[in-house]
Backbone bond lengths (Angstrom), bond angles and torsions (degrees), N, CA, C in turn:
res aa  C-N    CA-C-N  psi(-1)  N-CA   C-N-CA  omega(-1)  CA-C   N-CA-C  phi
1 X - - - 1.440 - - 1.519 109.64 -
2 X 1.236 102.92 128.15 1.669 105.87 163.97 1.478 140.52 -31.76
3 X 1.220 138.77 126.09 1.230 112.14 -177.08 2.010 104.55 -78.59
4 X 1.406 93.52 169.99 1.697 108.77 160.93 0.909 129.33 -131.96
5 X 1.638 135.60 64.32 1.134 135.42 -142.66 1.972 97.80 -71.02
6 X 1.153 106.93 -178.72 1.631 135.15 148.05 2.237 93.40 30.13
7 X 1.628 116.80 46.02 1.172 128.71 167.41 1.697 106.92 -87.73
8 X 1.186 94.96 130.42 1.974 107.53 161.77 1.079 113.79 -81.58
9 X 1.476 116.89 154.39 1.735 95.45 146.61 0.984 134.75 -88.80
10 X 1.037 122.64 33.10 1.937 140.89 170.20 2.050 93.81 -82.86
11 X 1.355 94.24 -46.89 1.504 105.22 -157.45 1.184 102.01 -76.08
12 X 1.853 129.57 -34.76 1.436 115.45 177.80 1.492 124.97 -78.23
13 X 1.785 103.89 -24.97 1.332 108.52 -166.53 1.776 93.11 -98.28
14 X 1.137 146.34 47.15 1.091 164.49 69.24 1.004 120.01 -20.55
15 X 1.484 127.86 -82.96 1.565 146.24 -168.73 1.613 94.77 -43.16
16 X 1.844 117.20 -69.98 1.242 122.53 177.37 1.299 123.95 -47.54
17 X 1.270 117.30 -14.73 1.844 111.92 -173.29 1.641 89.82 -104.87
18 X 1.257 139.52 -23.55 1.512 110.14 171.87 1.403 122.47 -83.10
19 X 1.885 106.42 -5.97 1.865 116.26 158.13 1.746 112.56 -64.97
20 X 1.497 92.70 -6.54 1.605 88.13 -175.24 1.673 112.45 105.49
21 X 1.781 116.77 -3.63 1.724 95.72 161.83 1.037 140.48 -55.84
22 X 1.316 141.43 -155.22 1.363 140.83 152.22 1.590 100.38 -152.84
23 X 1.224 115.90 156.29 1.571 121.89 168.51 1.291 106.51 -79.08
24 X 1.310 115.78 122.29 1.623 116.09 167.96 1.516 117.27 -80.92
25 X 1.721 103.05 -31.98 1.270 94.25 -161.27 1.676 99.92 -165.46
26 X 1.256 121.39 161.67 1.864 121.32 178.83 1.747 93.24 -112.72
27 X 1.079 131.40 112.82 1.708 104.36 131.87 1.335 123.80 -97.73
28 X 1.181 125.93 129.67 1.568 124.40 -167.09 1.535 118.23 13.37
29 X 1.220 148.24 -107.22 1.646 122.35 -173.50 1.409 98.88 -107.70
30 X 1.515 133.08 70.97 1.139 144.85 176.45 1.658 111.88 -155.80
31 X 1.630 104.67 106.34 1.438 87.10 170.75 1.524 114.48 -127.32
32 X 0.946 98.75 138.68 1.714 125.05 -176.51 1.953 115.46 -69.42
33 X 1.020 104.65 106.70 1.728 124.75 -157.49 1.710 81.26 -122.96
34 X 2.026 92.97 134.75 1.299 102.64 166.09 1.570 98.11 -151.43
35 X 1.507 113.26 160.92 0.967 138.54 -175.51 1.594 119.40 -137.93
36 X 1.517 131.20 82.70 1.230 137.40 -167.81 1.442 93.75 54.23
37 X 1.710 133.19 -145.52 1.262 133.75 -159.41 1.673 96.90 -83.07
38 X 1.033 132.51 30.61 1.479 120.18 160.73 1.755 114.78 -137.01
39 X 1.220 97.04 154.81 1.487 124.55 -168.13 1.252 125.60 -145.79
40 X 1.274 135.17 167.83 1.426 138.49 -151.65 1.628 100.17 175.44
41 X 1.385 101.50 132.61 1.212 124.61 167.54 1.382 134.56 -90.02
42 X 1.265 129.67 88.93 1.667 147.48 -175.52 0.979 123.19 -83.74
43 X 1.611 113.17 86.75 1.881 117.24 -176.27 1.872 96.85 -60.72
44 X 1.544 110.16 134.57 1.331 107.70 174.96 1.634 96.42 -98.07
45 X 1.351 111.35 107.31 1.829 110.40 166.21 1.774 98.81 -143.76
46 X 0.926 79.82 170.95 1.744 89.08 -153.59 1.820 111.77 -66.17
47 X 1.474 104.76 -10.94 1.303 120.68 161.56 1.781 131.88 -133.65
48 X 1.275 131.44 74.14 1.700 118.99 179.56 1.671 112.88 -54.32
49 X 0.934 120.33 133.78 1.520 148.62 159.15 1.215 115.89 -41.18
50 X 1.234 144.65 124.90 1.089 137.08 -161.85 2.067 103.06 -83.06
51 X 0.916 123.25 -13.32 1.355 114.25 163.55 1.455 112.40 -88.96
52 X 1.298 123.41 -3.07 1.603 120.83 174.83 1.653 88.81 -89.32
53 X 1.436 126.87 -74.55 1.232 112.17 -177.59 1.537 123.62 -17.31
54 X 1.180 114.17 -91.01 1.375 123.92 165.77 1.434 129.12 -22.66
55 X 1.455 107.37 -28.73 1.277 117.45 173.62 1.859 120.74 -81.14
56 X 1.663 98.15 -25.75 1.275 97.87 178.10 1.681 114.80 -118.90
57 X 1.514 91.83 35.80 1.734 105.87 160.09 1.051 103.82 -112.96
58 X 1.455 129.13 -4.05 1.579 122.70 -178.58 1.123 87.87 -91.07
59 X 1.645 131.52 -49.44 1.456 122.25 -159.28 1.636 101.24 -64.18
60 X 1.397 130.27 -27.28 1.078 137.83 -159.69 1.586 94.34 -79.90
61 X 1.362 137.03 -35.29 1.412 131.56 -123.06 1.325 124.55 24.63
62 X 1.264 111.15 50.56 1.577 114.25 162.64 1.258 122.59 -89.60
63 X 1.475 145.83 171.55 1.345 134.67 -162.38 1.704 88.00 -127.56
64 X 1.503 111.18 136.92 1.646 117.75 -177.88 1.289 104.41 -46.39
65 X 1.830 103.26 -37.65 1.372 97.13 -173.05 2.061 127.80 -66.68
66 X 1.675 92.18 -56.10 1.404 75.68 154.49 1.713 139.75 -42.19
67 X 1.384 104.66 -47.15 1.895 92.10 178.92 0.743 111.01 -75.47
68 X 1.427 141.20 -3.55 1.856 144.74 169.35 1.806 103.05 -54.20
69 X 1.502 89.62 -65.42 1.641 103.69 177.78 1.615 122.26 -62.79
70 X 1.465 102.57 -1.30 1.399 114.18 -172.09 1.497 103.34 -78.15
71 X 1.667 95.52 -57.62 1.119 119.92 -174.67 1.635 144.09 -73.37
72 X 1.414 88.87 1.11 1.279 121.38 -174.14 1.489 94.08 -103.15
73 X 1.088 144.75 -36.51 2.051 140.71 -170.61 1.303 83.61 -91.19
């Protein structure tokens, strides 16, 4: 898997809404993104970890590659 270094969560839950998420919901710096029966949890802090990333593209079933290309437009 790709790395993602130095990502926000401004920058993923972006990336994820032009794959087609939507925000369902905020709890304090956590927001809840779904896509038909799947969802993923996006701590918004001013930097994600590259094993949190990765961790919540599996929950997502998204492919690195798609959010690469996400994140790149």
């Amino acid at each position: 898997m790709p790395k993602f270094p130095g990502l926000s969560g401004k920058d993923i839950v972006r990336a994820l809404e032009k794959i087609g998420f939507q925000v369902a919901r905020q709890s304090g710096s956590h927001i809840m993104m779904k896509r038909g029966g799947k969802g993923c949890v996006v701590p918004n802090h001013k930097e994600v970890k590259v094993g949190t990333v990765n961790g919540l593209l599996r929950q997502a079933e998204v492919t690195a590659e798609d959010f690469q290309k996400a994140l790149l437009n």
